[in-house]
N, C-alpha and C positions, 0 to 999 in steps of 0.2 A: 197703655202699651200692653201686649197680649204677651207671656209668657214666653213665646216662640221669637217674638224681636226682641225682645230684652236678651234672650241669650246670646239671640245674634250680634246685639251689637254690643254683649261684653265679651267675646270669643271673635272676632271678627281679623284681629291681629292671628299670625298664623304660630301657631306650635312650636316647639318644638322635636322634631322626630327623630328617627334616625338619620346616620349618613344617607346620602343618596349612594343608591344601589345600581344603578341605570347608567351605565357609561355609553360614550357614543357606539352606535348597532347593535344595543344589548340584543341577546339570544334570549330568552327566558322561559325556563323549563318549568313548568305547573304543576309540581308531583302530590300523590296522595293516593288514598284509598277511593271507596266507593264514593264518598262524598265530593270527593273532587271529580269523579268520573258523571257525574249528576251533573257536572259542565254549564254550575251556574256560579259559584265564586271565581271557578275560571273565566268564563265567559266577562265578569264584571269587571276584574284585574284587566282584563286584555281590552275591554272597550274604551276603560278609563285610562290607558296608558296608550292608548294609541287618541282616544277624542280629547281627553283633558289637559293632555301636557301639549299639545301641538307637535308634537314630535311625531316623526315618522319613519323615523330609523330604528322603532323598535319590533322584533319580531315575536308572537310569543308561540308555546306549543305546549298542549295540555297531556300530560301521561298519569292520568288518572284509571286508577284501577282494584274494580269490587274486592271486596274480604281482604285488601293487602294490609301485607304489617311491613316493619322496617327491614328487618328481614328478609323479605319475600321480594323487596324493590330493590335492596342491595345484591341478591340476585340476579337482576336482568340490570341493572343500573347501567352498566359499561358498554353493552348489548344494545339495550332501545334509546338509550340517548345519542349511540353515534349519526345514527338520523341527521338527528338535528345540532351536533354540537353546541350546546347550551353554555353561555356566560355568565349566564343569573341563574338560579333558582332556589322557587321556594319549597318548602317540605311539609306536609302536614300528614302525620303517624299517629298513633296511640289511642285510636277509637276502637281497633280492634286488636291490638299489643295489651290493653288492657283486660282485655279476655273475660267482659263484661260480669266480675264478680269486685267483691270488696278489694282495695290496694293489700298488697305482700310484699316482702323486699323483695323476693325473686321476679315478680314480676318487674318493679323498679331497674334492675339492674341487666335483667337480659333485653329489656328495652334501651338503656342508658348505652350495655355493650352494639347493641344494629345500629344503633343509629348513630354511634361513634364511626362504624365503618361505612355507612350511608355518608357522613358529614367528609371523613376522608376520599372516598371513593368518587365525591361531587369534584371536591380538589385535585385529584389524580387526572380524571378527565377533561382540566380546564375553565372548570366554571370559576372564576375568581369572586362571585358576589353572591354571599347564599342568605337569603333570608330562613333561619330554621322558625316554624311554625308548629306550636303548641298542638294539642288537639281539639278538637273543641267543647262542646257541652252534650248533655242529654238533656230531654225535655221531662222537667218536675213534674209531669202530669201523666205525660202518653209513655213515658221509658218505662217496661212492662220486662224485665229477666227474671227466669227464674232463679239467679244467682246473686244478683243484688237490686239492692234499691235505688230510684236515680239520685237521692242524695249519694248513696253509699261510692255510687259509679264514679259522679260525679267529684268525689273528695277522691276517685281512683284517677280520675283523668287529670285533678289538680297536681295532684304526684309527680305524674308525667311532665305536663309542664313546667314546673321546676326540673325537671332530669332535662328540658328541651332548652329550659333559660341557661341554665350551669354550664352545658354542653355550646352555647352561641358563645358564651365569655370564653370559653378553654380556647374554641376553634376561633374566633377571632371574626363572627358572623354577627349578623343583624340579627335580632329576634323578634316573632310577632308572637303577640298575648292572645290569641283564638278565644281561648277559654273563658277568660277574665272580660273580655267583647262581648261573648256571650250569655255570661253569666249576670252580668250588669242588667242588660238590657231585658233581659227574661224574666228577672223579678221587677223593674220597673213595671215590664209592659201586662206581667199577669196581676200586680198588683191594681193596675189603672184598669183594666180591658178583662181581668177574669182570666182561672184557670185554666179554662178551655182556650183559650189564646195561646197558640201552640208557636215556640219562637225553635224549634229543632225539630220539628216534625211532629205527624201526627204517628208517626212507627217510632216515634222519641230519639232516634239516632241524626233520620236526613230530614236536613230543613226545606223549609220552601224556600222563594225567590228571598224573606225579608230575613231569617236567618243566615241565609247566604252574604246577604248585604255583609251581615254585621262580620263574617269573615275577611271577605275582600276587605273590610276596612281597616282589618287588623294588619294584612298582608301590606296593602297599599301603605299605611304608614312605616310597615318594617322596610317597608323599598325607600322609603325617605320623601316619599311625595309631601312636600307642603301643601296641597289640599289649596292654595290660589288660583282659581280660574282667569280671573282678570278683575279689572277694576277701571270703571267706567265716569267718567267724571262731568257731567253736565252741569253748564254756567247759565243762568239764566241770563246775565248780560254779557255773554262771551260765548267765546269756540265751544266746543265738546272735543272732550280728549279722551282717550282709552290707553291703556298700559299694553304691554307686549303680547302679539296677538291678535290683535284688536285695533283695524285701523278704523277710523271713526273723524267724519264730517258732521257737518252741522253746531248751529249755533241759535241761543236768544231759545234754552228748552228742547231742543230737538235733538238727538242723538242720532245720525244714521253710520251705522254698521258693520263690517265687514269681520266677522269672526271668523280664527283657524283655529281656536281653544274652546272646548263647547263644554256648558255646566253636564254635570252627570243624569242621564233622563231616569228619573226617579217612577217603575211602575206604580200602581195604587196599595198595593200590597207592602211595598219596601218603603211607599211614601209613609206610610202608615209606624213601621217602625223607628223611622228617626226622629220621631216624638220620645225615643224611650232613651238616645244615643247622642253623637254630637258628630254623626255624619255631615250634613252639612257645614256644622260648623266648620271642622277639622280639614274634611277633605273634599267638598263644594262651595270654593265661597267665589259668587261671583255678584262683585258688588257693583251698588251706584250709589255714588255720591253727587250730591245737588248743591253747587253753592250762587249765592246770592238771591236766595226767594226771596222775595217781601213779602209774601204772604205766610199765615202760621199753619195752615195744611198748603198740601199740594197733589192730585192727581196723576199719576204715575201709569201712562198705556205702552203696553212691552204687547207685541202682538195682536191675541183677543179680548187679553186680560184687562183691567183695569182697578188700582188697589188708589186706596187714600193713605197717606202716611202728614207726621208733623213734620214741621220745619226741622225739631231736633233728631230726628231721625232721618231726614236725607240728609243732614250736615254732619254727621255720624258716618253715615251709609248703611243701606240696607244690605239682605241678602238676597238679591234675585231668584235664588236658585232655592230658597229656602222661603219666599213670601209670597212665589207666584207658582199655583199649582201646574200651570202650560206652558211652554214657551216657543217662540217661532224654531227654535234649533230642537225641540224633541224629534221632529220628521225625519233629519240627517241622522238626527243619532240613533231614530230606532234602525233606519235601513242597514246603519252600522252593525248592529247589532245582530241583524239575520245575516249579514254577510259573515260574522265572527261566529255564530252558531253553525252555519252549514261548514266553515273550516274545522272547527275545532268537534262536529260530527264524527268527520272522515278521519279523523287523528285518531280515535279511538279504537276503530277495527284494522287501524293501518297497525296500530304497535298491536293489539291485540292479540289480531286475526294471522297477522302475518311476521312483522318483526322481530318480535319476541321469538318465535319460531327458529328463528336462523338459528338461535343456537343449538339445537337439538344435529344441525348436519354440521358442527364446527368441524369434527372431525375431517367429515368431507370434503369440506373447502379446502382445508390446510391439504390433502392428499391430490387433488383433481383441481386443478386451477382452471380449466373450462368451468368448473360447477361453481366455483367460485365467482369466477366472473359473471355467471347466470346472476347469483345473485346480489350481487351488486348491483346488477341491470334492475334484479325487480325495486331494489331498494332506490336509486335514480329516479326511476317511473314514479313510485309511489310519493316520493319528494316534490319530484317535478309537479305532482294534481296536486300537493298539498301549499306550495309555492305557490299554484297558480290563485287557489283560494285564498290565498294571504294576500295576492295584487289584490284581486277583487276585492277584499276590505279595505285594504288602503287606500283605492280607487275612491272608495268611499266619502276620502278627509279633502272634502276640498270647502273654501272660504262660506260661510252663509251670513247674507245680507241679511239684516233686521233692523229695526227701529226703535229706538225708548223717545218717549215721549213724555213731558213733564209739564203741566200745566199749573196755576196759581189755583187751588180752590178758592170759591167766592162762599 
């Protein structure tokens, strides 16, 4: 048994994480700095809460934005969230509140003070569910200031997150460990793969697609996601049965199909870092269980794929989504994917470019209620294109037919 099943099937039972954060129609607001505005931990959050829970009442909207601190978003916070009146949201600060030199109390505390009025200012405007998000790491290799060094940053950003964990117990919020995500995985994976294996970027601050993983994951579990996909159950002298989600015909080895809960399509680059993490474990699992083989291996065909496992491993269950590199549902989910990338594009220069803006004519509007009413108009408009790209992803989530197949090895 390879290293990779064995985790799996001693991790296979799900977690414990937070509350669920996600009530019915959640809003969910994606705030942060430049990293977030790099609209790939966002992008992952929103694919995996609209493919992986089969839900489709959730909506989410990204307000990610370059050099900001707590400060700078508690500024416009009341301004560019009325957009979208947000229910949920998470927060990730302190990559640039840390003012990339060794930690200081003053920096601790004037960060501790924004993001107190960031955490209240969320609740003022109705968001009842906030996961506060840590910040996250520098890369040991590529983080290059001339004011500290990436351990030194690093032990500056850990600060932080204690000031972002203390501040979720006071406010009474969920907290995700960014950091601790990151930090984990960044020494496994340079230890295994080499220094030069960059898990934060090769500018040491933004990560790539597998970096990004390891944030979503942290977020995804502050939202309270259990990380079950489905569980799939084939009888070799009986039905086939699937769990919620998952309606499923066939009988005597055959599994056919019908999925509304899709595993998380894993690119080759992100595939790569949950050798270092327990993404799949935690928050991909979508199993198959095999009972009554008579045979002590069995041939397992899920699409093009084709894997061998032992009896005691399908009667355990595998992890699909963790043993087979392709699967018939990646297709659905990449197209998912460019549909949530072209929304969450136009979010960017809508608050940017334009909403954020409004406030500079407050004055005006409150005097001249024609001007006022202009922009409201633009602010409508710009909803409405951003609404319409939200159908079009959700457009997206409909059932996909597949087949497992399980044969007796001879």
């Amino acid at each position: 048994m390879n290293i990779r099943t064995l985790l799996a099937s001693i991790l296979l039972a799900a977690p414990a994480f937070a509350e669920l954060q996600l009530p019915p129609n959640a809003r969910v607001a994606i705030i942060g700095d430049s990293i977030t505005e790099q609209k790939l931990y966002s992008r992952f959050i929103e694919t995996y809460l609209l493919a992986c829970t089969g839900r489709k009442d959730i909506k989410c909207f990204q307000f990610g934005w370059g050099g900001e601190t707590a400060i700078a978003f508690s500024n416009r916070l009341e301004n560019d969230l009325s957009v979208f009146n947000p229910t949920v949201a998470t927060t990730c600060y302190g990559m640039n509140d840390g003012h990339y030199v060794p930690y200081a109390p003053a920096i601790g505390a004037d960060y501790e003070k924004w993001m107190r009025v960031v955490l209240t200012g969320l609740k003022k405007v109705g968001v009842t569910n906030i996961v506060a998000g840590s910040p996250g790491a520098v890369d040991t290799k590529y983080f290059v200031k001339p004011g500290a060094t990436a351990d030194q940053y690093n032990d500056n950003l850990a600060h932080l997150r204690d000031i972002d964990k203390k501040l979720a117990a006071e406010f009474h919020t969920a907290f995700a460990d960014v950091h601790d995500e990151m930090i984990r995985a960044m020494a496994a994976a340079k230890a295994k793969l080499g220094a030069d294996y960059d898990v934060c970027g090769r500018d040491g601050v933004h990560p790539g697609p597998n970096g990004h993983l390891l944030m979503a994951a942290a977020f995804l579990k502050g939202l309270g996601l259990d990380g079950n996909i489905g569980t799939i159950t084939v009888d070799m002298k009986g039905a086939s049965t699937g769990s919620d989600g998952h309606a499923v015909t066939g009988s005597n080895g055959v599994a056919e199909i019908t999925s509304s809960k899709w595993p998380f399509f894993l690119e080759p680059e992100m595939r790569k870092i949950t050798a270092f993490c327990k993404f799949d474990e935690e928050l991909n699992r979508y199993t198959l269980r095999v009972k009554n083989l008579d045979g002590a291996k069995a041939m397992v065909t899920w699409g093009m794929e084709a894997k061998e496992f032992t009896k005691e491993q399908l009667s355990a269950g595998i992890n699909l989504a963790a043993e087979f590199d392709k699967s018939p549902l990646d297709a659905p989910f990449i197209a998912l994917v460019v549909a949530v990338n072209n929304k969450q594009a136009y979010e960017t220069p809508m608050i940017k470019g334009m909403v954020t803006n409004f406030r500079n004519f407050a004055a005006d509007a409150k005097a001249d209620p024609e001007f006022a009413a202009a922009m409201n108009t633009l602010k409508q408009k710009m909803m409405a294109k951003q609404e319409k790209l939200d159908a079009e992803a959700h457009a997206k989530l409909v059932p996909v037919k597949h087949v497992i197949k399980v044969e007796t090895a001879r």
